[in-house]
CHARMM-style PDB file with segment names, atoms N, HN, CA, C and O in Angstrom:
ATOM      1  N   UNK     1     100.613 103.760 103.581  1.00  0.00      PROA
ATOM      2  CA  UNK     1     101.138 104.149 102.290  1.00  0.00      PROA
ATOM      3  C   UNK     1     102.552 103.624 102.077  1.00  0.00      PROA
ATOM      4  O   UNK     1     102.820 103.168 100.966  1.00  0.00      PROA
ATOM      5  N   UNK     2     103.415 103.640 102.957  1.00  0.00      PROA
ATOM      6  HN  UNK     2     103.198 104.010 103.860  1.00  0.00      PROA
ATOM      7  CA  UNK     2     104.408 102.857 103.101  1.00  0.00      PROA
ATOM      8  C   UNK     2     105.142 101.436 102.606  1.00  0.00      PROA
ATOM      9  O   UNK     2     106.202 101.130 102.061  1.00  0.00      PROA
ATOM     10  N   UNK     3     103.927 100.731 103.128  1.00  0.00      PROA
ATOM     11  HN  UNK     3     103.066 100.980 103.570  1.00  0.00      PROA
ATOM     12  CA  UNK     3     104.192  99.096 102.443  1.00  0.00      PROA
ATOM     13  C   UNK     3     103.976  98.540 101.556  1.00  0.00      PROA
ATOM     14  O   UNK     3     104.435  97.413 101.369  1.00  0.00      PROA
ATOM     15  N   UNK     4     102.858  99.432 100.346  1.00  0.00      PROA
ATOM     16  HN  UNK     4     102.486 100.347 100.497  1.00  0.00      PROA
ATOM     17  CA  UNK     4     103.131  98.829  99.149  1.00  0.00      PROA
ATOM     18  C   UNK     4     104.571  99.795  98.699  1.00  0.00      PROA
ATOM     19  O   UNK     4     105.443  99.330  97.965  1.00  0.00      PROA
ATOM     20  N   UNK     5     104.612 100.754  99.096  1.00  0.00      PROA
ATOM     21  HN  UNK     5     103.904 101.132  99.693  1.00  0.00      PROA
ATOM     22  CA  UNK     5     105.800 101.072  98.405  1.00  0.00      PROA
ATOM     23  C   UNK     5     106.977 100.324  98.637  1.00  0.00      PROA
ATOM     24  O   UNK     5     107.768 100.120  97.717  1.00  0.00      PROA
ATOM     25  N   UNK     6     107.234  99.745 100.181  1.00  0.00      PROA
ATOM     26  HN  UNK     6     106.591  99.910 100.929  1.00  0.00      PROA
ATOM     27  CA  UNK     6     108.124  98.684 100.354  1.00  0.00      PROA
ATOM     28  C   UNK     6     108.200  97.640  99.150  1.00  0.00      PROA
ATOM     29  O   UNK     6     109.215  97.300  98.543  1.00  0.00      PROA
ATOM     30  N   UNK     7     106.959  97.234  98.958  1.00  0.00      PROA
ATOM     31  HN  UNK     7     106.134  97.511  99.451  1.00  0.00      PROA
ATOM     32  CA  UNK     7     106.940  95.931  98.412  1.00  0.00      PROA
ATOM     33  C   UNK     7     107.413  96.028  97.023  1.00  0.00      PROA
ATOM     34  O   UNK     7     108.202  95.370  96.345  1.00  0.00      PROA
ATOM     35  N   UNK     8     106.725  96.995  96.833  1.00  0.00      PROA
ATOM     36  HN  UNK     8     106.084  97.530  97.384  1.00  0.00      PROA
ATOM     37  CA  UNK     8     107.475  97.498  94.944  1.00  0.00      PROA
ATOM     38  C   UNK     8     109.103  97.561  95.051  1.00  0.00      PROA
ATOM     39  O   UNK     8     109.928  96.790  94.561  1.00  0.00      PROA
ATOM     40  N   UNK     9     109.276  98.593  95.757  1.00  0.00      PROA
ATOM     41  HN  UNK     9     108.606  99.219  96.155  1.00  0.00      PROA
ATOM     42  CA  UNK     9     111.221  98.604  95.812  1.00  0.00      PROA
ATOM     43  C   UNK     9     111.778  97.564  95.813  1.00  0.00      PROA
ATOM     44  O   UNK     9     112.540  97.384  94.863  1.00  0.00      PROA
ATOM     45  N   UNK    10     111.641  96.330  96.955  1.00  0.00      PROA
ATOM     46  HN  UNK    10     111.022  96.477  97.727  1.00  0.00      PROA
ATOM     47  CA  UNK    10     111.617  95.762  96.994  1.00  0.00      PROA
ATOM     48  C   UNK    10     111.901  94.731  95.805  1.00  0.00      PROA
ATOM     49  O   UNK    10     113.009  94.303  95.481  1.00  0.00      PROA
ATOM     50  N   UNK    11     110.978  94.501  95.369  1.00  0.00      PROA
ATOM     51  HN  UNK    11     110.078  94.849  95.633  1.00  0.00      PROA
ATOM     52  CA  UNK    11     110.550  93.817  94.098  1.00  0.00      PROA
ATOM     53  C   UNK    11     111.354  94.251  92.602  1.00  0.00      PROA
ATOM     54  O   UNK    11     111.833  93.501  91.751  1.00  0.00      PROA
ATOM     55  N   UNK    12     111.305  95.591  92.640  1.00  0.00      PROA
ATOM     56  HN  UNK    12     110.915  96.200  93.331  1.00  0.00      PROA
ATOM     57  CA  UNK    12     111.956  95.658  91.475  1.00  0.00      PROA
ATOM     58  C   UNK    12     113.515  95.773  91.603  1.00  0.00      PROA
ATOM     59  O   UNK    12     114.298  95.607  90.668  1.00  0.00      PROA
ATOM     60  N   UNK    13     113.797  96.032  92.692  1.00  0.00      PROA
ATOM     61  HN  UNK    13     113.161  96.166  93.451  1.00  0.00      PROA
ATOM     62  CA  UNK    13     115.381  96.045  92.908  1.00  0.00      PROA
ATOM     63  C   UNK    13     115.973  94.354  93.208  1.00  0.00      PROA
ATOM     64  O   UNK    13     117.195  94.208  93.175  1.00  0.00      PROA
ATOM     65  N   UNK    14     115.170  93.222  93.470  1.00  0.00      PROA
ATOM     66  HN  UNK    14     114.178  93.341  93.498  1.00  0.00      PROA
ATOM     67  CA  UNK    14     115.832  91.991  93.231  1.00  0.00      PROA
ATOM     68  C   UNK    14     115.601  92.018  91.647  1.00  0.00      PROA
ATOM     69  O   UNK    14     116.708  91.941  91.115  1.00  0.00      PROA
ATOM     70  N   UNK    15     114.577  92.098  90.690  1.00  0.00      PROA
ATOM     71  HN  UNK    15     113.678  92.161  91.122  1.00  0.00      PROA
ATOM     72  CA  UNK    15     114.427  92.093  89.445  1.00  0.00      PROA
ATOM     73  C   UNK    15     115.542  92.422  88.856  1.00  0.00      PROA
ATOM     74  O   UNK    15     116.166  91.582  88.207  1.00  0.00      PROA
ATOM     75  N   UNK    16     116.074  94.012  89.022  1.00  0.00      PROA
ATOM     76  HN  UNK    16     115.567  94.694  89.549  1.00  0.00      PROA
ATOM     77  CA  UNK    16     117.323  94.906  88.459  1.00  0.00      PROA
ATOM     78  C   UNK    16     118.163  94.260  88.684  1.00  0.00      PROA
ATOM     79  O   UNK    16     118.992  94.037  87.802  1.00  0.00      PROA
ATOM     80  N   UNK    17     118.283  93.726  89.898  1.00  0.00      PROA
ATOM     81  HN  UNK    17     117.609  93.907  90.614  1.00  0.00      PROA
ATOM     82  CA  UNK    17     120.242  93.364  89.693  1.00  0.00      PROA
ATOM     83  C   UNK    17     119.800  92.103  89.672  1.00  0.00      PROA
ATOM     84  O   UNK    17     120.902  91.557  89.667  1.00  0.00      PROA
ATOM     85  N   UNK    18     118.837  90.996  89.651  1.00  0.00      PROA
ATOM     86  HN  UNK    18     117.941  91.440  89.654  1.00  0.00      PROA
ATOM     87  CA  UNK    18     119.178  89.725  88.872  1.00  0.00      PROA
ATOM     88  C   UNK    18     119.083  90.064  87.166  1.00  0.00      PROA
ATOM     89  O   UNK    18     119.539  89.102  86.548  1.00  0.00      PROA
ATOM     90  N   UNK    19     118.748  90.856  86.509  1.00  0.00      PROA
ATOM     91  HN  UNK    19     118.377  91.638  87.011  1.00  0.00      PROA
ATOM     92  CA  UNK    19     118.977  91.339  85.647  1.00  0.00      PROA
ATOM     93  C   UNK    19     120.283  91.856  84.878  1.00  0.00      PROA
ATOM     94  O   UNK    19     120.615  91.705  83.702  1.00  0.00      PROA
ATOM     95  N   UNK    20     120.883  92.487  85.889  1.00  0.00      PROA
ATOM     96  HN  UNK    20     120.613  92.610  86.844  1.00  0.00      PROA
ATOM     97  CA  UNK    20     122.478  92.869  85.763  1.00  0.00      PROA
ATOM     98  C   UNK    20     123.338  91.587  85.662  1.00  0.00      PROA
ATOM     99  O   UNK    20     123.880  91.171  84.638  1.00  0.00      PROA
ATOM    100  N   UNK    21     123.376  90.963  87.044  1.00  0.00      PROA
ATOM    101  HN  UNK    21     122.935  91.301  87.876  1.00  0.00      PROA
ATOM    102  CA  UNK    21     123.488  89.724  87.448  1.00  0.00      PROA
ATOM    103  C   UNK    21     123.432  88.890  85.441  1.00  0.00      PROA
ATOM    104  O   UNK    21     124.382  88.460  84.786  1.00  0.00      PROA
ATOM    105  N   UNK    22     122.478  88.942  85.194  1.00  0.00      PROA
ATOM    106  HN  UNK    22     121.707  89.292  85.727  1.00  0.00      PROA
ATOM    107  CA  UNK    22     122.008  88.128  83.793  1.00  0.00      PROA
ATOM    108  C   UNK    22     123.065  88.736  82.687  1.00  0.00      PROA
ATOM    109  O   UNK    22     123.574  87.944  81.894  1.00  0.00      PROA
ATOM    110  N   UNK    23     123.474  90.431  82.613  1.00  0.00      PROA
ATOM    111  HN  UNK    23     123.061  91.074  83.258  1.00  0.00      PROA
ATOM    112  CA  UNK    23     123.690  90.920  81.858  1.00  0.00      PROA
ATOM    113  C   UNK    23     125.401  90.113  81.749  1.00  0.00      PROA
ATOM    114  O   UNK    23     125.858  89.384  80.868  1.00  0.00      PROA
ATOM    115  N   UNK    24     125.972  90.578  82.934  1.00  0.00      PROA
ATOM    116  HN  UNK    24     125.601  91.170  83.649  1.00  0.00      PROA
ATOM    117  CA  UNK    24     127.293  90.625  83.589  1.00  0.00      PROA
ATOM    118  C   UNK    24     127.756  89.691  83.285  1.00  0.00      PROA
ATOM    119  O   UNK    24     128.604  89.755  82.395  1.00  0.00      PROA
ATOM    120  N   UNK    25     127.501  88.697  83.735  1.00  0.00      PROA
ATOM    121  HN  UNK    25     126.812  88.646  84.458  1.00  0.00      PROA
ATOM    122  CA  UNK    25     127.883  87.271  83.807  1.00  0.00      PROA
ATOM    123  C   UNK    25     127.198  86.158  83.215  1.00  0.00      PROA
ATOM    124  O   UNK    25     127.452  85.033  83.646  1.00  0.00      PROA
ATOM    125  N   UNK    26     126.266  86.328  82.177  1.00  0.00      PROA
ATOM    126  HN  UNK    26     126.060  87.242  81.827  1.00  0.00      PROA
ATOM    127  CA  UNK    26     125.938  85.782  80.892  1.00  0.00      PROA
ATOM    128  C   UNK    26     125.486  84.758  81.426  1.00  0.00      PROA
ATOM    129  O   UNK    26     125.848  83.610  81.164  1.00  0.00      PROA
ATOM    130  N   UNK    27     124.324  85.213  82.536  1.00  0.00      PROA
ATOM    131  HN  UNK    27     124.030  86.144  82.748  1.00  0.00      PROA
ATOM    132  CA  UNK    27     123.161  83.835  83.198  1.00  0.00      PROA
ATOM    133  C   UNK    27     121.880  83.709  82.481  1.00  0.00      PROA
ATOM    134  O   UNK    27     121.723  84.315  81.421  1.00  0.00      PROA
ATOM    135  N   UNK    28     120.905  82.927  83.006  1.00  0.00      PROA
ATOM    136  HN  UNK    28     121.032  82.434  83.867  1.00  0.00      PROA
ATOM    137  CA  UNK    28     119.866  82.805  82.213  1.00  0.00      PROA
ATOM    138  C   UNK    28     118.759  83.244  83.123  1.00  0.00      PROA
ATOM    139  O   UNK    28     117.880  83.805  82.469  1.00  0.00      PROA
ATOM    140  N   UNK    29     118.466  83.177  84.549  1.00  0.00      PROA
ATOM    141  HN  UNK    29     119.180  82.721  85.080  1.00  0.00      PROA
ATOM    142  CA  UNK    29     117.650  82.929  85.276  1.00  0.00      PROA
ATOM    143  C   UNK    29     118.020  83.732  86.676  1.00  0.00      PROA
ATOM    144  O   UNK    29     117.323  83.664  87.688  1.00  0.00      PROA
ATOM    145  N   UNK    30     119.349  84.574  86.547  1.00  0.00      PROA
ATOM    146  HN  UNK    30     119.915  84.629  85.725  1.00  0.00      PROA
ATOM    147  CA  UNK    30     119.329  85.356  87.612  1.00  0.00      PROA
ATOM    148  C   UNK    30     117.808  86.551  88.028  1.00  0.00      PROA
ATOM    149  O   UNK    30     117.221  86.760  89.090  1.00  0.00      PROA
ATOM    150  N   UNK    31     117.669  86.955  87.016  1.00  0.00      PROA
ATOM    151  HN  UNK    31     118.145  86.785  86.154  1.00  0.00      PROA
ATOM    152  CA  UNK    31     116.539  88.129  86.974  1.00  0.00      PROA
ATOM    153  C   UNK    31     115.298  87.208  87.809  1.00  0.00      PROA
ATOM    154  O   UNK    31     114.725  87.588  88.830  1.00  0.00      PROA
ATOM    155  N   UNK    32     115.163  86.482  87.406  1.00  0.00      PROA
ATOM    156  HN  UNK    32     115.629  86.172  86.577  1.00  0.00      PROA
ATOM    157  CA  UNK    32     113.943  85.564  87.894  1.00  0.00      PROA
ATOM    158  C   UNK    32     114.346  85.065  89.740  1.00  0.00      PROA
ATOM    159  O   UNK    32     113.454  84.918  90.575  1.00  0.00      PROA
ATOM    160  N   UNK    33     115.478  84.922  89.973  1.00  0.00      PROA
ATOM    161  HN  UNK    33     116.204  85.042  89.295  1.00  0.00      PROA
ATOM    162  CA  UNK    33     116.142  84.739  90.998  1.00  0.00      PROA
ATOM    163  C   UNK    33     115.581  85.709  92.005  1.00  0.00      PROA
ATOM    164  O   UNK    33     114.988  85.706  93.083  1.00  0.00      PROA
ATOM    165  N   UNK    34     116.234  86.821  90.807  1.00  0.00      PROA
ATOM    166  HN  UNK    34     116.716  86.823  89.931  1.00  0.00      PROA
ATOM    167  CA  UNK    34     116.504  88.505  91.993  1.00  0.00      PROA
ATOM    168  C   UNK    34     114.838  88.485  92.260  1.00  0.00      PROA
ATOM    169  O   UNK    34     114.423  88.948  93.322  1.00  0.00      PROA
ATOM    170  N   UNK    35     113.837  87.903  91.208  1.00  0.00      PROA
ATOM    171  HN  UNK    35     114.174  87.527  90.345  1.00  0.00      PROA
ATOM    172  CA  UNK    35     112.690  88.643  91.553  1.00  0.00      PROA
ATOM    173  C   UNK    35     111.889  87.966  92.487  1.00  0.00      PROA
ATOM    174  O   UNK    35     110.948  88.571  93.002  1.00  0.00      PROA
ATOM    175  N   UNK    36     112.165  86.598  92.830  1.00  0.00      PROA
ATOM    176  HN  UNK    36     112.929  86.107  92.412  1.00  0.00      PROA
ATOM    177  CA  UNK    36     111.513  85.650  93.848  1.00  0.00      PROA
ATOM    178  C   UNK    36     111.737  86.329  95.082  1.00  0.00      PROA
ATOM    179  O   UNK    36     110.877  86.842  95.797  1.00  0.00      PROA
ATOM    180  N   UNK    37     113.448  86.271  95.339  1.00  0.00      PROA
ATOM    181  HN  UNK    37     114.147  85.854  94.758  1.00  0.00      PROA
ATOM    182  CA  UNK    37     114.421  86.936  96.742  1.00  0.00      PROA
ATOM    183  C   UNK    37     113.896  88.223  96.908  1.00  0.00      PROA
ATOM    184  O   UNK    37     113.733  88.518  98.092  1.00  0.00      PROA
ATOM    185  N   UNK    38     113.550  89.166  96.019  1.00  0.00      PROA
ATOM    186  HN  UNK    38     113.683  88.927  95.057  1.00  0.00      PROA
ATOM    187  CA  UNK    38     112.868  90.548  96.234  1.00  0.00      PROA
ATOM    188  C   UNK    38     111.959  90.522  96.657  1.00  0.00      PROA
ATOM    189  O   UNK    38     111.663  91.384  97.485  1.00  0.00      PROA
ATOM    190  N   UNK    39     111.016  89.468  96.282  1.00  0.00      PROA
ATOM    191  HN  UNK    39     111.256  88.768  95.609  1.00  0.00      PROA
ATOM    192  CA  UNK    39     109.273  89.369  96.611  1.00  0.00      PROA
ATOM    193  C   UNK    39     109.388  88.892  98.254  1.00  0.00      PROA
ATOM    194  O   UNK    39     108.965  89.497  99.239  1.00  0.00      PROA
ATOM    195  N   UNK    40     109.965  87.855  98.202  1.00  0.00      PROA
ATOM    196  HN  UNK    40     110.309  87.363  97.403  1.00  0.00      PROA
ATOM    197  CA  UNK    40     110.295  87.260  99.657  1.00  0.00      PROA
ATOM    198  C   UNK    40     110.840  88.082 100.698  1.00  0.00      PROA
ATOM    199  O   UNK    40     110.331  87.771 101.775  1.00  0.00      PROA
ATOM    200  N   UNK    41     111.948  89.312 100.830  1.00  0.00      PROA
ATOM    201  HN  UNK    41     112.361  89.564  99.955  1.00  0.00      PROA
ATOM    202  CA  UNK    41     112.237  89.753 101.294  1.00  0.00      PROA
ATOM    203  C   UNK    41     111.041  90.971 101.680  1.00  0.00      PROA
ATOM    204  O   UNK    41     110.861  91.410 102.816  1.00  0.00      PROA
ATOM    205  N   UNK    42     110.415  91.319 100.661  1.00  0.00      PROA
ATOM    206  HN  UNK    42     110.561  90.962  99.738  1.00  0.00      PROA
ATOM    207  CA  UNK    42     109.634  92.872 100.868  1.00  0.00      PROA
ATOM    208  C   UNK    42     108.446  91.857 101.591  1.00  0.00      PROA
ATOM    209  O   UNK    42     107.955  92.111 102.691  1.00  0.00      PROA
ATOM    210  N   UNK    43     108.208  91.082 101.052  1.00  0.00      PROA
ATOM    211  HN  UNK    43     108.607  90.875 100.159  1.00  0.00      PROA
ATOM    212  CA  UNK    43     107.136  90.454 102.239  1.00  0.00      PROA
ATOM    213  C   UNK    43     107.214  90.311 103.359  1.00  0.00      PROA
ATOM    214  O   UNK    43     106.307  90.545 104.158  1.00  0.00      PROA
ATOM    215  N   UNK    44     108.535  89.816 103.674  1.00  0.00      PROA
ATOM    216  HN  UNK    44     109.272  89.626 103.025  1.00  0.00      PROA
ATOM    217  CA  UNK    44     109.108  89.993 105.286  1.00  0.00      PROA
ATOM    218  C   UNK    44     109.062  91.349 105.614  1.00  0.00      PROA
ATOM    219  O   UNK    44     108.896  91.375 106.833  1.00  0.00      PROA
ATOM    220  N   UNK    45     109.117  92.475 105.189  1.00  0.00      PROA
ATOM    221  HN  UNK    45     109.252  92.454 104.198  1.00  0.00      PROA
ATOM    222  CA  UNK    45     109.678  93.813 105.749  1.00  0.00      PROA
ATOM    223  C   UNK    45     108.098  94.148 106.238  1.00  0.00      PROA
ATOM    224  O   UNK    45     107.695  94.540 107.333  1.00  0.00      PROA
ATOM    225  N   UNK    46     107.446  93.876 105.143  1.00  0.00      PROA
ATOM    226  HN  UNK    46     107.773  93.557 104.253  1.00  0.00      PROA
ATOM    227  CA  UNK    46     105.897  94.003 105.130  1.00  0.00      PROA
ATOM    228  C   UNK    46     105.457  93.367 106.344  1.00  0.00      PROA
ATOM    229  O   UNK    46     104.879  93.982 107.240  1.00  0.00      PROA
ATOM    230  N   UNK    47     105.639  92.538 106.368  1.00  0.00      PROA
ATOM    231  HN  UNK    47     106.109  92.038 105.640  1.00  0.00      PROA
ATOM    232  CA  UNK    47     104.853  91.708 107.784  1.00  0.00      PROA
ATOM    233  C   UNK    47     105.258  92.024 108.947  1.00  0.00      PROA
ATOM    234  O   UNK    47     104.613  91.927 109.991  1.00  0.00      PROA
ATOM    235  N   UNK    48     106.818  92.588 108.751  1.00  0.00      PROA
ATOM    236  HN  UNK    48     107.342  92.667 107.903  1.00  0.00      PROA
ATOM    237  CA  UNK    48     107.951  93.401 110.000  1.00  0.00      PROA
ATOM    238  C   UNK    48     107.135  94.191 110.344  1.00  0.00      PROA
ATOM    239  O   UNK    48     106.676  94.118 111.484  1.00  0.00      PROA
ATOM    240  N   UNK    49     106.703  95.216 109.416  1.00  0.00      PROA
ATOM    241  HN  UNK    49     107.076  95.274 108.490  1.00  0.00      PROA
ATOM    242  CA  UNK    49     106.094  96.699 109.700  1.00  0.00      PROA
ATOM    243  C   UNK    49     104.869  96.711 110.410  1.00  0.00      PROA
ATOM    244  O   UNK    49     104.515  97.567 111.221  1.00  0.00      PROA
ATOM    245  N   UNK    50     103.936  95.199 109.870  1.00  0.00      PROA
ATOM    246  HN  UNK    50     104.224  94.504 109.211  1.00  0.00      PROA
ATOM    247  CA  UNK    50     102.291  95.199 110.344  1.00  0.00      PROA
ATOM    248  C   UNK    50     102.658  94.982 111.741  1.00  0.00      PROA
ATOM    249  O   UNK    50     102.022  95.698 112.514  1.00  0.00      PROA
ATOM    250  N   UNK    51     103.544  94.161 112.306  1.00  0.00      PROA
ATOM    251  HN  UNK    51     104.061  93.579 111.678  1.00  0.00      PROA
ATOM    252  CA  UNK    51     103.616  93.884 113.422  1.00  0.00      PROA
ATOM    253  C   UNK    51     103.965  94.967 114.603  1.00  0.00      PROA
ATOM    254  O   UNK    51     103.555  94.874 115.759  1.00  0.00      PROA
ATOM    255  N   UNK    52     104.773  95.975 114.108  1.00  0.00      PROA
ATOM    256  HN  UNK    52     105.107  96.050 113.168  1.00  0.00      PROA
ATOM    257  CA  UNK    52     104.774  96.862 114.853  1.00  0.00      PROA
ATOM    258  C   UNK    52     104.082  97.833 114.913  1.00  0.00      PROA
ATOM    259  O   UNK    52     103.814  98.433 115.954  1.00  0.00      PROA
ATOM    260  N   UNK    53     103.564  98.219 113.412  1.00  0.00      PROA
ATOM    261  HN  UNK    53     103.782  97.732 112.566  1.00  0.00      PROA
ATOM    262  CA  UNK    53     102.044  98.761 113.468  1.00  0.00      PROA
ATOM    263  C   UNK    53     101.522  98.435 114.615  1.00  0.00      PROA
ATOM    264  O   UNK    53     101.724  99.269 115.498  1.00  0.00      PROA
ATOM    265  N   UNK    54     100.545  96.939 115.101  1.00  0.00      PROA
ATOM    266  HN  UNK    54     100.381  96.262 114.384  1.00  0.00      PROA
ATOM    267  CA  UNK    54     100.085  96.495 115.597  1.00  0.00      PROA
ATOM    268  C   UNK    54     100.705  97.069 117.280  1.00  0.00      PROA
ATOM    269  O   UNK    54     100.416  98.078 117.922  1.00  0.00      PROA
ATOM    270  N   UNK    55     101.353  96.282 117.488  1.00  0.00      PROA
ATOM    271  HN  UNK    55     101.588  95.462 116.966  1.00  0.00      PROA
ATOM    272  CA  UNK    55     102.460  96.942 118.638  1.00  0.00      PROA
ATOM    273  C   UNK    55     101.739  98.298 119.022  1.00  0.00      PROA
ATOM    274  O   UNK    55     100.849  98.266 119.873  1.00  0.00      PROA
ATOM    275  N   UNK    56     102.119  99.553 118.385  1.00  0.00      PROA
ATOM    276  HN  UNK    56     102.841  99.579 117.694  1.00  0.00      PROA
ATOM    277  CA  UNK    56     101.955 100.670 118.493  1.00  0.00      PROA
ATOM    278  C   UNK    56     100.701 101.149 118.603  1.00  0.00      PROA
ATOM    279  O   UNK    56     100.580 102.255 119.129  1.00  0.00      PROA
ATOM    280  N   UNK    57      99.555 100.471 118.161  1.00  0.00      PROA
ATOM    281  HN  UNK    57      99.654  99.572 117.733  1.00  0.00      PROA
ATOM    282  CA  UNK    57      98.277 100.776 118.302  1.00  0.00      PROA
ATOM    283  C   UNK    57      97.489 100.331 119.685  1.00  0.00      PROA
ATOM    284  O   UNK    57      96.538 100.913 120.207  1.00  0.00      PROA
ATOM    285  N   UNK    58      98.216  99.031 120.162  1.00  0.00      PROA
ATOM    286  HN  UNK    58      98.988  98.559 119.738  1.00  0.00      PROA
ATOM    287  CA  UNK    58      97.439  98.460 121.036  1.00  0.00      PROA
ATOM    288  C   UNK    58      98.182  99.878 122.293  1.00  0.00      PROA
ATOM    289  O   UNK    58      97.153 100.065 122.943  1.00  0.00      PROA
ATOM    290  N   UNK    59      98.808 100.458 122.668  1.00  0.00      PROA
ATOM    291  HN  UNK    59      99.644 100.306 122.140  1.00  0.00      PROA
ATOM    292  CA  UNK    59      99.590 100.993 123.528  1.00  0.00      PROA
ATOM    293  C   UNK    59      98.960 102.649 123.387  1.00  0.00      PROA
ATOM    294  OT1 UNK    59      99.442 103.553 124.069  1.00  0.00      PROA
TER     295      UNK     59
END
C-alpha cells in the first residue's frame, strides 16, 4: 500500500514546485521539469523499497 502512495507524492510534489518554480520566476517548463524529476525519483524509491521487500522475505 505504500508505493503507490510513494509514487503519487512523489509525483505531485515535483509537479507543485515546478509549478511554483513557473509561478516565481516567470518560466515556462519548470512544472513539466518538476514532473519528469518527481516521476524519476518516486520510481527509484519504488524500486528502493521492492528490493528490500525482497531482502526481507527471502530471510
Amino acid at each position: 500500500m505504500n508505493l503507490p502512495i510513494t509514487l503519487l507524492v512523489t509525483i505531485a510534489g515535483g509537479y507543485y514546485a515546478g509549478q511554483w518554480i513557473d509561478q516565481n520566476y516567470a518560466t515556462k517548463y519548470a512544472n513539466v521539469i518538476g514532473l519528469v524529476l518527481g516521476f524519476s525519483l518516486g520510481l527509484y524509491e519504488v524500486m528502493r523499497q521492492l528490493k528490500v521487500m525482497e531482502r526481507n522475505s527471502r530471510d
